[in-house]
C-alpha positions, 0 to 999 in steps of 0.5 A: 206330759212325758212320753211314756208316763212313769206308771206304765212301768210302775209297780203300785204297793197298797199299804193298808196303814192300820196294819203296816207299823205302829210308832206309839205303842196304841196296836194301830199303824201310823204314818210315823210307822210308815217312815219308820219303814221307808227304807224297806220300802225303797229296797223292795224295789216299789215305784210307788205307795197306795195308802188307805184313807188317813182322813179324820173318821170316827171309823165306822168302815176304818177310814172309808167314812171320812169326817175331812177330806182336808186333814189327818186323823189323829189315829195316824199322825199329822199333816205335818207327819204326813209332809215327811212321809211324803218327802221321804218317799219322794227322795227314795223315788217313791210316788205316792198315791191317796185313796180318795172316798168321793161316794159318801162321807161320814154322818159326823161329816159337817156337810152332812151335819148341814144336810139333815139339819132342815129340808131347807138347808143349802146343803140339803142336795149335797146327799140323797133324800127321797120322801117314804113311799105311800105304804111309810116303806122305803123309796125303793128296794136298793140294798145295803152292801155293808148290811144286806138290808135296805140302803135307806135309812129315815130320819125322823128329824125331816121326814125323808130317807137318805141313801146309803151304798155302804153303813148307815154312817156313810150317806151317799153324797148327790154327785149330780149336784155340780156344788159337790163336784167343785168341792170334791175337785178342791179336795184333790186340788188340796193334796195335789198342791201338797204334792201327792201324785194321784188318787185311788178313787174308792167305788167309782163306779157308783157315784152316780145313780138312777135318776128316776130311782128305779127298782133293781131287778131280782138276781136270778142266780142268788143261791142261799148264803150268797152276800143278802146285798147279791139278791138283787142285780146293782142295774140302777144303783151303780154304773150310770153312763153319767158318771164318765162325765165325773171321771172326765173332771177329775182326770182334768183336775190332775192335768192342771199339775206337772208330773204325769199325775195318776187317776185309778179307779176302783170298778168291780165290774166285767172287763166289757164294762170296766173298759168303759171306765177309761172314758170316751177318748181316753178321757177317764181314769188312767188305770180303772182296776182290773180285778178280775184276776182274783176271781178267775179259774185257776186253770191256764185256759180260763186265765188265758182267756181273761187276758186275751180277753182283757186285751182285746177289749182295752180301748186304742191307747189304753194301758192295762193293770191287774190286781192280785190282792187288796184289802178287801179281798181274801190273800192270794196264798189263801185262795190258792195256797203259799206255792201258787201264790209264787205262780201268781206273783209271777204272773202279776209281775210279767203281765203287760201293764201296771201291777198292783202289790198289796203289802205283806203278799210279797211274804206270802201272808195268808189269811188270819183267823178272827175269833168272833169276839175280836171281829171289827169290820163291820161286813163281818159283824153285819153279815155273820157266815157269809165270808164277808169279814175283810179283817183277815186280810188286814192283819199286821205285817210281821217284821221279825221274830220280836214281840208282836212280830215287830208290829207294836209295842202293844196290844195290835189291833188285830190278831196276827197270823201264824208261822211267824218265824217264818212268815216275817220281812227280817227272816225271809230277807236272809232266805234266797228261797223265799217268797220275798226274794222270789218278789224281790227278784222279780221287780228287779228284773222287771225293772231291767227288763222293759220287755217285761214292764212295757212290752208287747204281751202275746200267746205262746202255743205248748203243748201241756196243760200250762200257761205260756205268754211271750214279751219282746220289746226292742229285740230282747225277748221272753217266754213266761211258762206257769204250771197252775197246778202241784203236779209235774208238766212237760211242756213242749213248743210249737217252736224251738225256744233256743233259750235259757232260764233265767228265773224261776219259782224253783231258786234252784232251776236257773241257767238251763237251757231250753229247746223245744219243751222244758219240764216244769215241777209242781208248781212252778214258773219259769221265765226263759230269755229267748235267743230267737223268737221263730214264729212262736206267737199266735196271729192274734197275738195283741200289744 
């Protein structure tokens, strides 16, 4: 293993690859579509692409419900296409990462086929089956994330209820069954020899279940039109301390392959929880996601919080992460609105640890209406008016000004969005204002600076409602200063900066000098190269 492995200083893109090109004219993004865009890709300046499942699935939950973990769906192309894409991006020095679906499979799965054929089929453990309760009612109150209702669906055939975390067409696989882990460590086994370079491991944190199947309790701050699933508190059904013993074998799985190969793991937990999730010594997931970012107060104190809490909780060793946006949670220019999303792309960008991107917010996308007669996803249509639909967030990327923004020739497959001559790759390419050079601009300096990338992070006292951090490595230092609202700051230091601004949100607001305060407008961010640190962090200051 490298000294410093190549994603501590990786920027991680998600492409979502229903929507990011289309080849062949269907309205559905294909892995030609992809390489089609490869050179985007590497001018953008990414370290290494994410893509959502590609397997065969007949897309009950678009690819989460996977019928092979060994091919492609026809949907996207080949193993062959996939062969080029992957050669492609690794000669542009891009990695890539696959989203590995080790929860459930699909029910046109043939190992679940298998299951439900006979209680005695040698695959019958493979999933989860509990006979009904006395009463005929389910085994317990677990509930559905996907519809709201119970996770237990009967089968008629057999006389059981088998579970189900998500849609009824995604049975829970037993991962207390040692058989199932030895298959699924071959299915990693098959794309790691083919030469991908990690795995985005999809709700790691609820493969393994209560053993007993005990109730969840009541959720005492479920308020009426809260997501039904939400009425009861995931105690039993998620988050078993058993499932650091799964992460450990697979993290031991990539240390058979050459080349820092990367373990991350989706974990919608607390930051005292989702630590955990890097394992006893370091020996789970090299980055469980850090989410928390997008559901944190926008206001410096409470951001400010969440990091210094974050980074004191990591375990010794442990590299941090932080997520903006992904495809299952509203943009981030829509939650906050297209000015503070360059706030928060700055953030993103100059926080210690590994950035995850998600394609289309380096253009600012927003969220896409969906008239309710072409809602697809199967949260939106299951729980109608509880802000469930993740098809918003999945809308296609526009290129340019051209038919159907350069998605497709045909009919996409979702709406695209609004402000299309403005809000395309090809149009804001041109704009050294825009929110894609705003990104552009940043991984480019990131990449030249390692203070930014690998640097020891602390907190920088001002006075002003602002937001302000200093990363230093190796003598070069700088101070990040965000203004998280659209009203003007004076900002002023505990210590004279003695410094200049070197990028800002604001194009126009570069090369000033900066003393002890600096003068932020509405919305803006700046980072300032420091000619001297002075005492300018905090004692608590971590790194």
């Amino acid at each position: 293993m490298s000294e410093q492995p190549w994603w501590q200083k990786a920027v991680i893109y998600q492409i979502y690859p229903r929507s990011f090109q289309d080849s062949n004219g269907d309205g559905i993004g294909d892995l030609k579509g992809i390489l089609d865009r490869v050179d985007y890709l590497s001018w953008l300046d990414i370290d290494a692409v994410w893509i959502s499942p590609i397997y065969p699935s007949p897309m009950a939950d678009f690819g989460y419900d996977v019928a092979n973990y060994v091919d492609i769906d026809p949907l996207f192309g080949t193993l062959a296409s996939f062969d080029r894409l992957l050669s492609a991006l690794h000669q542009r020095g891009i990695r890539v990462i696959l989203d590995f679906v080790p929860n459930h499979t699909s029910h046109e799965h043939p190992w679940f086929q298998e299951a439900r054929a006979s209680r005695n089929n040698h695959r019958r453990d493979w999933y989860i089956w509990r006979d009904p309760r006395p009463d005929r009612e389910p085994p317990n109150n677990w509930l559905s994330v996907a519809t709201g209702g119970s996770a237990w669906e009967f089968d008629r055939a057999t006389g059981q209820y088998y579970y189900h975390a998500f849609l009824a067409e995604q049975p829970d696989l037993n991962w207390r069954n040692p058989a199932v882990r030895a298959a699924m460590y071959d299915v990693l086994r098959f794309w790691l020899d083919r030469g991908v370079d990690g795995f985005r491991v999809d709700t790691i944190w609820r493969l393994i279940k209560d053993a007993a199947f005990r109730d969840n309790p009541v959720n005492p701050n479920y308020r009426d039109g809260d997501p039904p699933f939400r009425r009861l508190l995931q105690v039993y059904s998620t988050d078993q301390p058993e499932v650091f013993e799964v992460a450990a074998e697979m993290r031991r799985v990539l240390a058979e392959y050459p080349g820092d190969r990367l373990l991350i793991g989706e974990v919608y937990l607390p930051v005292k929880r989702l630590v955990a999730y890097y394992g006893p010594n370091l020996t789970g997931a090299h980055l469980p996601f850090n989410f928390n970012l997008m559901f944190v107060e926008w206001k410096p104190d409470a951001v400010l919080r969440l990091i210094q809490e974050y980074e004191a909780s990591l375990p010794l060793g442990a590299w941090p992460n932080w997520v903006l946006g992904n495809h299952d949670q509203a943009r981030i220019a829509s939650r906050l609105g297209l000015a503070q999303a360059r706030v928060a792309m700055t953030l993103l960008m100059t926080l210690r640890g590994t950035p995850t991107l998600y394609y289309g917010d380096e253009l600012g996308l927003e969220n896409v209406p969906i008239p309710p007669e072409r809602v697809r996803d199967p949260f939106g249509v299951n729980m109608p008016g509880t802000g469930q639909d993740r098809d918003p967030e999945r809308t296609p990327m526009p290129w340019d000004r051209s038919a159907n923004a350069g998605f497709t020739a045909g009919e996409p497959w979702l709406p695209l969005g609004r402000d299309l001559s403005i809000q395309n790759v090809e149009a804001q390419k041109r704009d050294a204002s825009s929110m894609l050079a705003l990104t552009r601009a940043l991984l480019d300096l990131r990449r030249r600076e390692l203070a930014l990338s690998v640097g020891d992070w602390a907190p920088l006292a001002v006075e002003g409602d602002a937001l302000a951090y200093i990363r230093r490595r190796d003598g070069r230092r700088f101070a990040v200063v965000l203004n998280l609202e659209p009203v003007p700051k004076a900002v002023r230091f505990a210590d004279d900066l003695r410094g200049r601004t070197i990028l800002s949100t604001h194009p126009d607001h570069t090369g000033y000098a900066v003393g002890d305060r600096t003068e932020l407008d509405a919305d803006e961010a700046v980072i300032i190269a420091m000619e001297h640190a002075g005492n300018t962090a905090r004692p608590d200051a971590t790194g």
